[in-house]
C-alpha positions as CSV (number, residue, x, y, z in Angstrom):
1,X,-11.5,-44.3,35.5
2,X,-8.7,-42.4,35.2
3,X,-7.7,-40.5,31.5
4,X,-6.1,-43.4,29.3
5,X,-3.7,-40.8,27.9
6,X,-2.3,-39.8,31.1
7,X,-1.7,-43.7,32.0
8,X,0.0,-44.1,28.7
9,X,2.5,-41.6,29.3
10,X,3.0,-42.4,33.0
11,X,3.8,-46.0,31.5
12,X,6.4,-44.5,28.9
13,X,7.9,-41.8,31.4
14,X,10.3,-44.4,32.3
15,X,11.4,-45.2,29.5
16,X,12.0,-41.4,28.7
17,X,14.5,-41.6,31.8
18,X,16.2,-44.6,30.9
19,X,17.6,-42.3,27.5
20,X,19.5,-39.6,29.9
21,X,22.4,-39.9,30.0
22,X,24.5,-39.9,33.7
23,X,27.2,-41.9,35.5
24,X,24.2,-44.1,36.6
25,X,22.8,-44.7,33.2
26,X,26.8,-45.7,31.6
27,X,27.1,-48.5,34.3
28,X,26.8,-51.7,32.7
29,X,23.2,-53.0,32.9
30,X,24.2,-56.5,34.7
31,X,26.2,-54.6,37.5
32,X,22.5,-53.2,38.3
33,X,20.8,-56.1,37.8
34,X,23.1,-57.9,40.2
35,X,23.0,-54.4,42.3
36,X,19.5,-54.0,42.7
37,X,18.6,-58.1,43.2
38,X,21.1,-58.0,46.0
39,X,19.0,-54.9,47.4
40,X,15.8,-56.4,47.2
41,X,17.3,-59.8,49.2
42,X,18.8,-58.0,52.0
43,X,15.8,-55.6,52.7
44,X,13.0,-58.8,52.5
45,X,15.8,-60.2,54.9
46,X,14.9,-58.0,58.0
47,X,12.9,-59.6,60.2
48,X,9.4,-58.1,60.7
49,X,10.4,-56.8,63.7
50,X,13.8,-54.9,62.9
51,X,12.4,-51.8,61.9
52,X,15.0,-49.3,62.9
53,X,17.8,-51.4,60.8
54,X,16.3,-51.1,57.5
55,X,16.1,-47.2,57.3
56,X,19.3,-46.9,55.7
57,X,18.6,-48.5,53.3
58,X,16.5,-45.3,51.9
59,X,19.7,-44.2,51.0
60,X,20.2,-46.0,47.8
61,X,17.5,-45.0,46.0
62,X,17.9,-41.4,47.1
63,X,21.5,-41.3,46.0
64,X,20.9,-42.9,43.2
65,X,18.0,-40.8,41.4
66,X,20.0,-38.3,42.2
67,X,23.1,-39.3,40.7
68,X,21.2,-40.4,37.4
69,X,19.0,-36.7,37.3
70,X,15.6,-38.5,37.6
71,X,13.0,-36.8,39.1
72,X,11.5,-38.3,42.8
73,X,8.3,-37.2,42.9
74,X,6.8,-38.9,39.4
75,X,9.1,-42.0,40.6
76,X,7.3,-42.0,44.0
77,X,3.8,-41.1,43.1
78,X,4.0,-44.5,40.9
79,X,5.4,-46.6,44.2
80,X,2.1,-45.3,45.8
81,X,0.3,-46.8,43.2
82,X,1.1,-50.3,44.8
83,X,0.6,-49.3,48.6
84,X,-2.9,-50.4,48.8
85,X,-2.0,-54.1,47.9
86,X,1.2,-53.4,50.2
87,X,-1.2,-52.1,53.4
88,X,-3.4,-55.0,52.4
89,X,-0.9,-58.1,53.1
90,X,-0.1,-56.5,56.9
91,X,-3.6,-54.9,57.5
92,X,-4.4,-57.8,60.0
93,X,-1.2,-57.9,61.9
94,X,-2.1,-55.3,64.4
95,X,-5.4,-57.4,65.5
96,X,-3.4,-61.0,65.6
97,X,-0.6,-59.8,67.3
98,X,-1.4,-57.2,70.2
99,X,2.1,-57.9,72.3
100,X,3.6,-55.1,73.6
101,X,6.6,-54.6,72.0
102,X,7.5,-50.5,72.9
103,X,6.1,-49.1,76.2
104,X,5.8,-45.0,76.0
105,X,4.3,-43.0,79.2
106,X,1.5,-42.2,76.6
107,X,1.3,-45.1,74.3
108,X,1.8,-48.8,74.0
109,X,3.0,-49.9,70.8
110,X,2.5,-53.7,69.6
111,X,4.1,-55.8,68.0
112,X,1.2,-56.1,65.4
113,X,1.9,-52.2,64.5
114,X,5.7,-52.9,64.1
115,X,5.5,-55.6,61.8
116,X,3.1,-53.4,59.7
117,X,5.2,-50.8,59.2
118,X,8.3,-52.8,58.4
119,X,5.9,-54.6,56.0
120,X,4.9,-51.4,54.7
121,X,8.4,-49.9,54.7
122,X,9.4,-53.4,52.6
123,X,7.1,-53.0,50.2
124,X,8.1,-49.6,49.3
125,X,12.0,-50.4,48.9
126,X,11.5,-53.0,47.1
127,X,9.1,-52.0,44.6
128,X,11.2,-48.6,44.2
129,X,14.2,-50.2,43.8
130,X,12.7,-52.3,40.6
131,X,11.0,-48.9,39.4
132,X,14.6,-47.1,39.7
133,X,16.4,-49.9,37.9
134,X,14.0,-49.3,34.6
135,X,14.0,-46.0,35.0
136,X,18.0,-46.0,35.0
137,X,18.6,-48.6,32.3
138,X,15.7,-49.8,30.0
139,X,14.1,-52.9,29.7
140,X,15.8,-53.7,26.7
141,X,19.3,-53.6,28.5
142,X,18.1,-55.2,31.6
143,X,16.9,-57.7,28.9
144,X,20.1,-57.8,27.7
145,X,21.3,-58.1,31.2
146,X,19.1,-61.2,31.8
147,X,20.8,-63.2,28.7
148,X,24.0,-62.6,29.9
149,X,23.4,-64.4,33.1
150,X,21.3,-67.5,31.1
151,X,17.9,-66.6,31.9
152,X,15.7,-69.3,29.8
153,X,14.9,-66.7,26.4
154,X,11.3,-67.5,26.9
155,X,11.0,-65.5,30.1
156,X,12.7,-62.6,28.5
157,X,10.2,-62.6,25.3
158,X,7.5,-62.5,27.7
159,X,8.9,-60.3,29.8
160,X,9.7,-57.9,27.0
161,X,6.3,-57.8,25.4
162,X,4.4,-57.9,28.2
163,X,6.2,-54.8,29.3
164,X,5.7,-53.1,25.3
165,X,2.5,-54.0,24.8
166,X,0.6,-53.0,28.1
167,X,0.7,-49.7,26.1
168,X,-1.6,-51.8,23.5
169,X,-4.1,-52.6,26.0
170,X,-3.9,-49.1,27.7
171,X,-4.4,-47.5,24.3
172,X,-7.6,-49.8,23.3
173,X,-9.3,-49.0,26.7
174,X,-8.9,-45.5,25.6
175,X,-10.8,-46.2,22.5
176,X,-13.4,-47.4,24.2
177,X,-13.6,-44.7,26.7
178,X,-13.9,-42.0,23.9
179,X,-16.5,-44.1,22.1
180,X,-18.5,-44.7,25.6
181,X,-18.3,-40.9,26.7
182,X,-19.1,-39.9,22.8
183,X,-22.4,-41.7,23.3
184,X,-23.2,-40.9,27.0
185,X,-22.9,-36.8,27.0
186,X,-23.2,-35.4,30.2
187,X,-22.3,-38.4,31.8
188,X,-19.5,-38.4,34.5
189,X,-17.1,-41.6,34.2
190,X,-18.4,-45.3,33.0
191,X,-21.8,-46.0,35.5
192,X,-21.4,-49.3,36.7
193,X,-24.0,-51.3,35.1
194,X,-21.9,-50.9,31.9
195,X,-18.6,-51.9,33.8
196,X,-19.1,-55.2,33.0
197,X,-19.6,-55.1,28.9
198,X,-16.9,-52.9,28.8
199,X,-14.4,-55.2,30.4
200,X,-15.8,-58.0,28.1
201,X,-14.8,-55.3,24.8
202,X,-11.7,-54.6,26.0
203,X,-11.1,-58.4,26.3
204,X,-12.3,-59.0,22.6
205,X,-10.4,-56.1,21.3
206,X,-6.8,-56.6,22.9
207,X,-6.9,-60.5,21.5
208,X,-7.9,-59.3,17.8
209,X,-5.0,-56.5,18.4
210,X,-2.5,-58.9,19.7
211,X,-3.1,-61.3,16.7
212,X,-2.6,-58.6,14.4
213,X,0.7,-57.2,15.9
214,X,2.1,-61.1,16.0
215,X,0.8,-61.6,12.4
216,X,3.0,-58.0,11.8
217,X,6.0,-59.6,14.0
218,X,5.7,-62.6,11.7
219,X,5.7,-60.6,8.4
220,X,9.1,-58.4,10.2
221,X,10.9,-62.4,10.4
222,X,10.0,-63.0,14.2
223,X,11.0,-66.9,14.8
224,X,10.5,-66.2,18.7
225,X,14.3,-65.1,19.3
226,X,14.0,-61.0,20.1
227,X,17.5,-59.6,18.9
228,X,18.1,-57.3,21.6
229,X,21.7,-56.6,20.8
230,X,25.4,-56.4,22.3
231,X,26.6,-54.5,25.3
232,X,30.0,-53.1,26.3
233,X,32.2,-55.1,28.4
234,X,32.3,-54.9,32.0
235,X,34.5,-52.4,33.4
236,X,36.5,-51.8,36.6
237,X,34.2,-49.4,37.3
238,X,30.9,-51.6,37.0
239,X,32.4,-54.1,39.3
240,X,33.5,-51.4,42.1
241,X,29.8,-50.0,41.5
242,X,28.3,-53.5,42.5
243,X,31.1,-54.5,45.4
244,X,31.0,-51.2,46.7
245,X,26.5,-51.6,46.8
246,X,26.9,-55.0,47.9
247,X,29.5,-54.1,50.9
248,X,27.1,-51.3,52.2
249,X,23.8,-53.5,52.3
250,X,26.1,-56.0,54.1
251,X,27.3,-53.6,56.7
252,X,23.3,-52.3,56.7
253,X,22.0,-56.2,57.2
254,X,24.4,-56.6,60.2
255,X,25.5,-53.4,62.1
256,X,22.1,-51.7,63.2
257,X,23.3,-47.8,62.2
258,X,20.5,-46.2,63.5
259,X,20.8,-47.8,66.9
260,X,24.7,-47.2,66.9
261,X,24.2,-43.3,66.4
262,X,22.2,-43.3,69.5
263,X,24.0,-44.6,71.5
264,X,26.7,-42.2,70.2
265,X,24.5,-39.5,70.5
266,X,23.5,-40.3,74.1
267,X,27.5,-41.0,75.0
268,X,26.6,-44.5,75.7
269,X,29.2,-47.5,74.5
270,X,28.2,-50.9,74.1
């Protein structure tokens, strides 16, 4: 099991980002919301076949973390975190599907392995595109966001304490980490016999804590409406930031760039 601590800061490290401050970070929260939705439906809308036509679309998160000043490599190592479910959902699409799809004088690629990797390459957009929108606005603003366009309150309150209080949960396995390696020195890690009651304590212990914090919500005057505040109005510039996304991903979903500055390349016209 990895060091509760170090999970409990890897969860708030986006949050940390979301405080800087950057031309990324002043653009109205909805304009990314809208931005990044309209990202995430164009790249699930390649076919499992078009590999070479979604590699743009790399672009956008690269120009963005570096407009905004956040770091790739904490950003990334927490996309990886995901690729195991990710390689799981097209691990079986090399074996169904063995057509050959690109002949090479030393290999045969199929059309299994193709719609792996654009699975694969999917998957990591997507997930890095959602990771990048926290990390550049908050969840309070992209809550915020979400009201604006009418998204039922209920989904918000559980989006927003689900997202604050995993740091509840991380911090009582913790506690019971300390206690268990207190009482096993020497050990290495939890054995696995003991994987088991553990789980069950942790259960116990997060419902008792998560009665406590609503009884402290209810104390505070929580009637189930979180207040999450106003935002600015929207701005030229917020509306040129989303048209001008929204045009590229357009041009990426329907001109194949990669294929066009081949043929370029090789002097060929089509």
């Amino acid at each position: 099991m990895s060091n509760p601590a170090d999970s409990l800061y890897n969860i708030r490290i986006l949050d940390e980002f979301a405080d800087k401050k950057s031309i990324i970070h002043d653009v109205h929260p909805l304009m990314k919301v809208l931005t990044t939705g309209a990202y995430l439906l164009v790249t699930v809308s390649f076919s499992n076949y078009e590999l070479s036509g979604m590699l743009p679309l790399i672009f956008y998160p690269v120009i963005i973390m570096t407009l905004a000043d956040i770091p790739m490599v904490p950003v990334f190592k927490r996309v990886l975190l995901a690729l195991p479910l990710i390689i799981g959902i097209g691990l079986f699409n090399p074996i169904y599907d063995k057509s050959p799809m690109l002949v090479l004088p030393w290999i045969t690629i199929s059309g299994g392995w193709v719609s792996f990797f654009a699975i694969l390459i999917k998957g990591f957009l997507t997930i890095l595109a959602a990771l990048i929108l926290i990390a550049t606005t908050g969840m309070t603003r992209i809550a915020s966001a979400l009201r604006t366009i009418r998204i039922p309150g209920v989904f918000i309150i559980q989006l927003l304490l689900t997202y604050r209080y995993i740091a509840v949960l991380v911090e009582e396995a913790g506690r019971i980490v300390r206690a268990y390696s207190l009482r096993s020195a020497g050990e290495k890690g939890i054995k696995f016999r003991d994987w088991g009651s553990l789980t069950g304590h942790l259960l116990i212990r997060s419902i008792e804590r998560a009665q406590r914090v609503y009884r402290s919500m209810c104390c505070r005057g929580f009637t189930g409406e979180y207040h999450i505040g106003r935002e600015k109005g929207i701005g030229i510039g917020d509306i040129l930031y989303f048209a001008g996304w929204s045009l590229s991903f357009v041009i990426i979903r329907y001109f194949n760039i990669p294929e066009m500055i081949g043929w370029v390349m090789m002097g060929v016209r089509r």
